[in-house]
N, C-alpha and C positions, 0 to 999 in steps of 0.2 A: 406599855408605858406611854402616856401619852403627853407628847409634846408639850414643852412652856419655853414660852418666849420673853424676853426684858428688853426694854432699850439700856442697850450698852454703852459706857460711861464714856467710850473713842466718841461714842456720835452727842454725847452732853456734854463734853468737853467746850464747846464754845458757847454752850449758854452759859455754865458756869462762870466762866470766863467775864462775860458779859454780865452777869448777874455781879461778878466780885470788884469789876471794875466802875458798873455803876452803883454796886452800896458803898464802894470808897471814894470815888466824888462828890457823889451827893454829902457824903457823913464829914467830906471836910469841910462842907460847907460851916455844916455846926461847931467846927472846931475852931474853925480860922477868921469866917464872916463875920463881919457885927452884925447884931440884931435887927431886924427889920421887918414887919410884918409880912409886904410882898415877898423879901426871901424866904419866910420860914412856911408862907402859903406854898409856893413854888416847890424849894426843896424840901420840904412836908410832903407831899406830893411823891416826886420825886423819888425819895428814898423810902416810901412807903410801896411804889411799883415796883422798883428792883428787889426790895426785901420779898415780893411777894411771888416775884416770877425765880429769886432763891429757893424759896420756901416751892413752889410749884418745879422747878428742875429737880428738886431730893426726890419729892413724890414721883416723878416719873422714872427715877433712878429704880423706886422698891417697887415700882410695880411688876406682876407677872402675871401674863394672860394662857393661861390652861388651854390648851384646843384638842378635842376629839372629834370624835365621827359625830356623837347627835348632841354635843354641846359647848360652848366657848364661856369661860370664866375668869373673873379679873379679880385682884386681891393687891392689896389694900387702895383703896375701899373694898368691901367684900360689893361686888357684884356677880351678879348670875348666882348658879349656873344660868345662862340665857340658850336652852333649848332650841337647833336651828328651827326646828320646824314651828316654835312659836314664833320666829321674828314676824312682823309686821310690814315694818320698814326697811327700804337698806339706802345709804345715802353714800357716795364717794365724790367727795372730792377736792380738787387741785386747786391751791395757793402758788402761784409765784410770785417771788423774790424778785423776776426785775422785769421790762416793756415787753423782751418778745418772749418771753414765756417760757424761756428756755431753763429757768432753772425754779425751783420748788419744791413744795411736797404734799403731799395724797394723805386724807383723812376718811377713815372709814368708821361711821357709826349704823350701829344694828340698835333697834329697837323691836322689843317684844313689849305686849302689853303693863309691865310690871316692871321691866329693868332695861335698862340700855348702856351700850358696850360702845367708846370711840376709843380709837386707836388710829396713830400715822404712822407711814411711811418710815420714820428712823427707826420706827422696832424692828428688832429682828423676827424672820419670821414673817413678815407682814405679807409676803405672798401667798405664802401657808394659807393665812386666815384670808388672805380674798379669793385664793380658789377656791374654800370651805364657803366662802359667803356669799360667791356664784354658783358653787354647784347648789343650794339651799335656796338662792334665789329661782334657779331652771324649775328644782323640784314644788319646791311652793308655792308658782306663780305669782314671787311677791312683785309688786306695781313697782314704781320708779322711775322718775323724771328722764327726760332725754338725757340732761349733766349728767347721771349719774350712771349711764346706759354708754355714753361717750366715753367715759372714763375708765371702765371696765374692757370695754373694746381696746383704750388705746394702751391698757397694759397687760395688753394679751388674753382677758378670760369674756367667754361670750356670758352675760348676767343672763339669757332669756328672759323669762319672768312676763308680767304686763307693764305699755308705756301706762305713765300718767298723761291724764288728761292737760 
């Protein structure tokens, strides 16, 4: 049986959060505000980005990423299967949240010529699939930016592979 992994709802918990609290400000706006072109540009806006990073926190709720020995797959959307040894590309990397860098999260996308797979850091699971996407990197000699050579290093797995130019 092979492994599948979700991002778990303890770790959506504050987008949701954040998502319910700005469709409810924004949506008083329509309730409470008088009418005014600039408001309804603004909180038009507004409440069209929080409804959409709603809409974007479920999707990340159903997803589930399949990982094996010679293939990784994500559903819903139906992507892959994406065969390690066709990846192409592999890209990782680091977002922080504040100056010295101390706090973030790690984004890893695989690119094969037909499909490509990103996933970050809050799924579970997500070392799983970067030891699977360095060891594929070692075996395939796939190329890769110094970033993305630094990033692999500084969470413990050696990518080998070749630098980019």
């Amino acid at each position: 049986m092979n492994p599948r992994f979700r991002y778990p709802p303890r770790r959506l918990a504050g987008d949701y959060l954040r998502a319910g609290l700005g469709l409810a400000g924004s949506l008083l706006f329509w309730l409470f505000l008088p009418p005014s072109p600039a408001g309804h540009m603004v909180f038009g806006g507004l409440t069209l980005l929080f409804l959409l990073f709603t809409i974007r926190t479920i999707w990340r709720q159903a997803i589930r990423i399949d990982l094996a020995d010679d293939m990784i797959s994500m559903a819903p959307p139906r992507r892959g299967p994406l065969a390690w040894r066709d990846i192409v590309r592999i890209d990782l990397r680091y977002y922080s949240t504040r100056r010295n860098r101390g706090d973030g999260w790690v984004a890893l996308t695989l690119r094969a010529p037909k499909a490509r797979i990103a996933v970050d850091s809050e799924l579970d699971g997500f070392d799983a699939i970067l030891a699977r996407a360095a060891a594929a990197a070692r075996a395939g000699g796939i190329a890769m930016n110094a970033a993305t050579r630094a990033n692999f290093r500084a969470l413990g797995h050696e990518p080998g592979g070749e630098s980019e130019p």
